[in-house]
ZAMARBA-726199 format. One record per residue (C-alpha): x, y, z; residue number from 1; residue in one letter. Coordinates in steps of 0.1 Angstrom, whole numbers. Layout:
% residues N
<c1 = X&c2 = Y&c3 = Z&i = NUM&aa = A>
...
***
This chain:
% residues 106
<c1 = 0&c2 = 0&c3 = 0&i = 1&aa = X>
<c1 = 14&c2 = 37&c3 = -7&i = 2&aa = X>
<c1 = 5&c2 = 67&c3 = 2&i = 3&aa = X>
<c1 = -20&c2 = 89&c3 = -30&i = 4&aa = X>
<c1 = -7&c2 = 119&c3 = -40&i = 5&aa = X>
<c1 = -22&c2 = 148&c3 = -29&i = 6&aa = X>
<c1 = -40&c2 = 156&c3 = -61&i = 7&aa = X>
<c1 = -54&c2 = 120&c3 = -63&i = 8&aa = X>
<c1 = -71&c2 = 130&c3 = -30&i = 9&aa = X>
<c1 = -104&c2 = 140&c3 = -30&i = 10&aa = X>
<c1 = -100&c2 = 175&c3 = -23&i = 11&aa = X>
<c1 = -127&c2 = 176&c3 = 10&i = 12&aa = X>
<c1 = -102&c2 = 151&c3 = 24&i = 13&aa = X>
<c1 = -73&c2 = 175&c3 = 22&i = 14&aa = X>
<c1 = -59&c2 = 206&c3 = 45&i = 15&aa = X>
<c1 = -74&c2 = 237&c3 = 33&i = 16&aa = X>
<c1 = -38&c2 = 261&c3 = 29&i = 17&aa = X>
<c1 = -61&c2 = 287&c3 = 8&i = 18&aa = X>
<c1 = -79&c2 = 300&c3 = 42&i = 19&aa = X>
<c1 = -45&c2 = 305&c3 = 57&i = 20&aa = X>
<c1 = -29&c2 = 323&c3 = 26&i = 21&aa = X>
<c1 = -44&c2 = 327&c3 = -8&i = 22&aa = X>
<c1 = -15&c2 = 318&c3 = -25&i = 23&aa = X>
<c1 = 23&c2 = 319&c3 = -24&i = 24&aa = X>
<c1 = 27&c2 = 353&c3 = -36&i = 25&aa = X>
<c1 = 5&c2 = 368&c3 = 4&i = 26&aa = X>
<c1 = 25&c2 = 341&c3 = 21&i = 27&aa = X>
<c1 = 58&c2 = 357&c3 = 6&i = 28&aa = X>
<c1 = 41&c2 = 392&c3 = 8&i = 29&aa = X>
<c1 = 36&c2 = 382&c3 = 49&i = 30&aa = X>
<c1 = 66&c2 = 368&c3 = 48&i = 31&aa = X>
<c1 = 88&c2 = 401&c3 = 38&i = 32&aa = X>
<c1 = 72&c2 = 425&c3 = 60&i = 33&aa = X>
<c1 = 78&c2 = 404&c3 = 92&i = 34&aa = X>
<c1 = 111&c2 = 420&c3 = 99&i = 35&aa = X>
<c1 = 93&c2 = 451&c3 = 99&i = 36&aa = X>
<c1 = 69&c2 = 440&c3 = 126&i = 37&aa = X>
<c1 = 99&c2 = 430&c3 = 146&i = 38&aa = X>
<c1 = 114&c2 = 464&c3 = 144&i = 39&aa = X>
<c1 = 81&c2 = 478&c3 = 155&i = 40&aa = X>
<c1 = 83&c2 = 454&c3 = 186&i = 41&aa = X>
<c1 = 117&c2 = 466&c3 = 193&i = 42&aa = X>
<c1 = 108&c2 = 503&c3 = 198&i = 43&aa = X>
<c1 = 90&c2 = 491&c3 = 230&i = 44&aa = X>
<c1 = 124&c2 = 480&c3 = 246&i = 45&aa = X>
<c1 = 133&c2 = 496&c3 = 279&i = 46&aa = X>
<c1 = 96&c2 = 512&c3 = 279&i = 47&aa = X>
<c1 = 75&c2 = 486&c3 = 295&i = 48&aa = X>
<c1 = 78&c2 = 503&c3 = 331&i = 49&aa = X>
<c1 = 64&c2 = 541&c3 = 315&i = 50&aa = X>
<c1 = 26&c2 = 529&c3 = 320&i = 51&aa = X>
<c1 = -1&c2 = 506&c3 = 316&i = 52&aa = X>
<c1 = -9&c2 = 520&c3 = 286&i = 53&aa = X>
<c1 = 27&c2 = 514&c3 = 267&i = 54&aa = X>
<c1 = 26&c2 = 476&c3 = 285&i = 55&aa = X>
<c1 = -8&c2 = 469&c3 = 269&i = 56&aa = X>
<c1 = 5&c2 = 481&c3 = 238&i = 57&aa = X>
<c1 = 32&c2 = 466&c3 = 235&i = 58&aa = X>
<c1 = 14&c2 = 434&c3 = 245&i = 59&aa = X>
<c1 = -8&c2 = 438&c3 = 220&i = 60&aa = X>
<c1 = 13&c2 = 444&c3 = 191&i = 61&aa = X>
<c1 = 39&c2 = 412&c3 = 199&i = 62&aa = X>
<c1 = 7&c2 = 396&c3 = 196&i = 63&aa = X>
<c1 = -6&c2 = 411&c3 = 164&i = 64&aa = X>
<c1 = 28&c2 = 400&c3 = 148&i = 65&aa = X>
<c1 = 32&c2 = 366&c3 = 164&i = 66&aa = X>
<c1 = 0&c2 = 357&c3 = 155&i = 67&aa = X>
<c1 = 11&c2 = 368&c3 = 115&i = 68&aa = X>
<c1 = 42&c2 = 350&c3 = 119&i = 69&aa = X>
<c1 = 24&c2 = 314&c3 = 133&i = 70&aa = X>
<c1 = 3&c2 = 319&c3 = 101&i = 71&aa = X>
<c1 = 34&c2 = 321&c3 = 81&i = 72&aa = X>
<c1 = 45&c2 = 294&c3 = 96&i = 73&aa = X>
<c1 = 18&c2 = 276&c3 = 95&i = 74&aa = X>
<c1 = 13&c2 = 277&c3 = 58&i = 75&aa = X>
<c1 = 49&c2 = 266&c3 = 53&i = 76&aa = X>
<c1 = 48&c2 = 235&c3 = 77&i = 77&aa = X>
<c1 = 12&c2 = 225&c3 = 55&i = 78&aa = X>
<c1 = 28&c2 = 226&c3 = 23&i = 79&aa = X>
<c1 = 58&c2 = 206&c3 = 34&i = 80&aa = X>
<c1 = 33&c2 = 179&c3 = 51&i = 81&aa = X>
<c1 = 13&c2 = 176&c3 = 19&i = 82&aa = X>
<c1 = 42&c2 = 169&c3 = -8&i = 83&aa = X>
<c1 = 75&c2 = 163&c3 = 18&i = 84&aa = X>
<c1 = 98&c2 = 157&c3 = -16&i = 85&aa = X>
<c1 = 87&c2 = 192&c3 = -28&i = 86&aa = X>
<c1 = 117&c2 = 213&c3 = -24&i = 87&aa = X>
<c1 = 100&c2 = 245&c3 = -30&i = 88&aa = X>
<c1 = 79&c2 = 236&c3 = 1&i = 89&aa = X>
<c1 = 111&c2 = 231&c3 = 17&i = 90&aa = X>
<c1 = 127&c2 = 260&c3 = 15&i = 91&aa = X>
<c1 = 93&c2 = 277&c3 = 25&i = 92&aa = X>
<c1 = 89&c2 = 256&c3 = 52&i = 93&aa = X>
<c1 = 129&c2 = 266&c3 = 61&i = 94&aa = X>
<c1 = 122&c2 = 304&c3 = 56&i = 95&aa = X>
<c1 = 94&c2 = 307&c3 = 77&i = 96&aa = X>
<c1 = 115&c2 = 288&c3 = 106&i = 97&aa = X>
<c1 = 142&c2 = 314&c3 = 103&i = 98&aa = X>
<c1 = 122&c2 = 340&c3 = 102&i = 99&aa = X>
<c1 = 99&c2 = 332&c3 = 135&i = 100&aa = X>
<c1 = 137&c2 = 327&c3 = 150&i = 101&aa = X>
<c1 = 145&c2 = 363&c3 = 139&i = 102&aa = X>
<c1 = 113&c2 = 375&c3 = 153&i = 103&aa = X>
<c1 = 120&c2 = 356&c3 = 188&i = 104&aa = X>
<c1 = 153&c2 = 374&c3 = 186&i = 105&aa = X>
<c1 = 140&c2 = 409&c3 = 183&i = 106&aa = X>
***
């Protein structure tokens, strides 16, 4: 017994990437501008302490962009489940884990 491809799989059996990303081109779009988010992040350093207000804020925006970088992520990992020998789906899948390691970083 093997395993079907994907695309001999009926497709209401499959993982649904599209609602995660539309296509490759958002996922790289996403995937670009998520150093940007972590700069963003980074402003917030040493500024906890000021108030509340700059603590919920800040909480609020590592959580905007983590929650944009599991998505990336996400997406990635699918790809690379559904067609393993795909290297394309790889390289995504290696892209997105250095990036959510960048983002950690900042």
């Amino acid at each position: 017994m093997s395993l079907p491809k994907r695309s001999e799989v009926p497709f209401e059996k499959t993982w649904s990437v599209e609602t995660v990303f539309a296509n490759e081109a958002q996922w790289r779009t996403a995937l670009e501008t998520l150093p940007t988010s972590g700069s963003a992040i980074a402003t917030y350093t040493g500024r906890l302490s000021e108030s509340g207000t700059v603590l919920f804020e800040a909480l609020q925006l590592r959580d905007r962009v983590f929650l944009e970088a599991y998505k990336i992520s996400m997406y990635a990992s699918m790809l690379s489940s559904i067609e393993g020998t795909n290297t394309l789906y790889s390289s995504m899948n290696a892209e997105a884990g250095s990036a959510l390691a960048q983002l950690g970083g900042a």
